[in-house]
C-alpha positions, 0 to 999 in steps of 0.5 A, spaced: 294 501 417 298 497 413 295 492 408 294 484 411 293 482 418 293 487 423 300 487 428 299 482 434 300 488 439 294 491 435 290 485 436 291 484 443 291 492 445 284 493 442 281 486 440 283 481 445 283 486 451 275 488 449 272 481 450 270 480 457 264 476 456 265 468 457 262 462 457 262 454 460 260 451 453 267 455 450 272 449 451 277 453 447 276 461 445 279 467 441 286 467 442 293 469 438 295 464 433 289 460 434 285 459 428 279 455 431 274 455 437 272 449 441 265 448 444 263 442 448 254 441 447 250 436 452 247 429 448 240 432 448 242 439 445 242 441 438 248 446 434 246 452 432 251 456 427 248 462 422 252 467 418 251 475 416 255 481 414 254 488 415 255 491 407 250 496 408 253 501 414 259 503 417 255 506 423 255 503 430 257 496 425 260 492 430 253 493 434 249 492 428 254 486 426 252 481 433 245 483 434 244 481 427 246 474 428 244 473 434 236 475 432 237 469 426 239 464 432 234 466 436 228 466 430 230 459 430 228 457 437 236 457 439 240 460 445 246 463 442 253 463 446 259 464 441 260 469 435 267 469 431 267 476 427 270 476 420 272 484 419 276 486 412 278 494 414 280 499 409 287 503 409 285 508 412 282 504 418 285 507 425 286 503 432 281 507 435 276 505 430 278 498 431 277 498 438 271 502 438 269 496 434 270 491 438 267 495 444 260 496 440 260 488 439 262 487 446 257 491 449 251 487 446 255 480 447 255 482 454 247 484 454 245 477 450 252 473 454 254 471 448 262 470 448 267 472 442 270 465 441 275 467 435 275 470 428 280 475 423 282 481 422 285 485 416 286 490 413 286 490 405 285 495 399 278 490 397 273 494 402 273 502 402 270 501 409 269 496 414 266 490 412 264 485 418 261 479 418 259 475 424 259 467 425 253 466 431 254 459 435 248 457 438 244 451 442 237 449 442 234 443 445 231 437 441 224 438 439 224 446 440 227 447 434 224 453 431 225 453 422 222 459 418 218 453 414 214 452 419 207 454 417 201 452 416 194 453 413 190 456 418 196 459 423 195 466 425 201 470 423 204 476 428 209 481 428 213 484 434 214 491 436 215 495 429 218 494 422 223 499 420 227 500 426 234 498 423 233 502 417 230 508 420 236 509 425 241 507 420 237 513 414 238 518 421 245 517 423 247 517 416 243 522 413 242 526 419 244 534 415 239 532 410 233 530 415 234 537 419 233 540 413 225 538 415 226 535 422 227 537 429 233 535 432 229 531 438 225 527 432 231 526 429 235 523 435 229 519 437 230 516 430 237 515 432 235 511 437 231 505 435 237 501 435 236 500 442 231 496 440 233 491 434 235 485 439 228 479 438 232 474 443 226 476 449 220 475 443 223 469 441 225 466 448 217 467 451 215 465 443 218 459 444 215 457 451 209 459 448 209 454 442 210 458 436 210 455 430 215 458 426 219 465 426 223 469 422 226 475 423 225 482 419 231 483 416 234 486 408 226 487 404 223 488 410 216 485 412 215 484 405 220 480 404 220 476 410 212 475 409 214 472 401 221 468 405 216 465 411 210 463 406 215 460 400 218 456 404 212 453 408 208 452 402 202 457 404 199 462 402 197 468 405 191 474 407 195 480 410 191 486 413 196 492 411 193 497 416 196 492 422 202 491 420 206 497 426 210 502 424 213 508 428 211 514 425 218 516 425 219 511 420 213 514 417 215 520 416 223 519 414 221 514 409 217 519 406 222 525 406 227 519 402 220 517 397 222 510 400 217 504 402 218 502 410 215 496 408 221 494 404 226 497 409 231 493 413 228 492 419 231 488 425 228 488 431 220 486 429 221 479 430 215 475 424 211 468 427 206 463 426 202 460 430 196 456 431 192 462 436 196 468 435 192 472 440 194 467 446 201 468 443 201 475 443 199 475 450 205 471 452 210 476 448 207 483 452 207 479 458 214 479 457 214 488 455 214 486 449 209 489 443 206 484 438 201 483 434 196 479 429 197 482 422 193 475 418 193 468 417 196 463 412 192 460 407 191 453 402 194 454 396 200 459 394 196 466 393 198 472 398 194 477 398 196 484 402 189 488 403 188 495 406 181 496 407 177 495 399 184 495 395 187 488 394 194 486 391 198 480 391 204 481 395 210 480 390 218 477 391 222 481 394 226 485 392 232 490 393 232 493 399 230 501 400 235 502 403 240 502 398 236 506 394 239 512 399 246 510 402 
């Protein structure tokens, strides 16, 4: 395609067409020659926005870009009902990739009834393959607001359904011929499909109602990552078990043909929480077919401490997420 915005035809064809999915807050939505959206909230309900690109994949990216966005309004305690994307596209980018785009996200909007309410399209020689950023609107009643910084000494800290299912899909889509150098095909698909389970909207709405804490959700540096962000802002510290920390052992076992560490692998879909009973909260969250865990408790004081049986070590910033370390 040729570089700038895309054609309108293209825009109504392959854009505007796929987007189904409606909501009676959305005053005003995605259309040709708007540049802004306009929403309509109730006095007691509070606004929540949150912002995230897709950098790291070009895989099933208009997929990944939503549920993405979505889990960040949901860790903070919020119903999203409005996305804008912003997609910047390589040259070589056909309106067959673009429609398949916007058909991926709309897939999960329309699973979550979530509405695409505007955004921008381009291609441009900056990007060698697509770049989307997505822009999530959400609301929440005041007083069930959820912040990363909720925790408190003493609380327990749970984990839902299993760290690593977002890197360890995209490693088996991206890096399939190397792996069935090792791997069975059924394994590898398997892997594949963890994608299916990256949505934390379930968790969060059963946690809300349960009185967690605080949430956060396991993106870029892994549960590692998420432990550090969720402890620093909340000023604890933290006495993590290792060996409760859930993991498939798909993920297990591709991290260790890559030499990579799952617990600093991207990994949407596991949600992190605090409460004051976690065992009470994990049992509201399996009421709704949801997996969870207690993996440890917050501390007085600023040292987090990681054990696996008699080892001890502190858990340190995050860092570079592994999965670039192989794409």
């Amino acid at each position: 395609m040729k570089i700038g915005k895309i054609p309108e035809s293209v825009l109504k064809r392959s854009i505007l067409r796929q987007i189904h999915t409606k909501r009676k807050e959305v005053l005003l939505g995605a259309a040709v020659g708007e540049d802004c959206a306009a929403l309509k909230l109730k006095e007691d309900e509070i606004f929540v926005l949150s912002t995230d690109p897709i950098t790291g994949t070009a895989e099933d990216i208009g997929k990944l870009a939503i549920h993405v966005t979505l889990n960040d309004l949901a860790s903070a305690g919020a119903e999203p009902f409005g996305v804008m994307l912003t997609a910047l596209l390589p040259k070589t980018i056909t309106e067959e990739d673009i429609r398949q785009i916007m058909q991926q996200a709309e897939v999960v909007c329309s699973q979550a009834n979530v509405q695409i309410i505007g955004g921008h399209t381009e291609v441009t020689s900056a990007v060698l393959r697509p770049v989307i950023t997505v822009t999530g609107v959400g609301k929440a009643k005041e007083g069930s607001f959820v912040a990363t910084s909720g925790v408190r000494a003493g609380m327990d800290i749970v984990v839902t359904k299993w760290i690593g299912l977002e890197g360890t899909s995209i490693l088996a889509k991206e890096k399939k011929k190397e792996l069935l150098a090792r791997f069975s095909e059924r394994f590898i698909n398997q892997a594949e499909r963890f994608d299916e389970m990256l949505s934390v909207l379930p968790e969060a709405k059963a946690a809300v109602m349960s009185g967690v804490g605080a949430m956060h959700d396991v993106t870029e540096g892994g549960i590692f990552g998420a432990l550090w962000e969720m402890s620093e802002s909340s000023g604890v510290g933290l006495f993590i078990d290792l060996k409760k920390i859930p993991l498939k052992q798909e993920t297990v076992e591709i991290c260790e043909f890559f030499g990579i560490n799952p617990y600093e692998l991207i990994s949407s879909g596991a949600m992190l929480m605090a409460a004051e009973d976690g065992n009470r909260l994990v049992m509201d969250i399996q009421k709704a077919g949801i997996f969870a865990t207690v993996i440890g408790k917050a501390t007085e004081g600023n040292d987090r401490i990681l054990y696996n049986g008699e080892e001890r070590r502190f858990l340190e910033p995050p860092k570079t997420d592994e999965l670039y370390k192989v794409l």
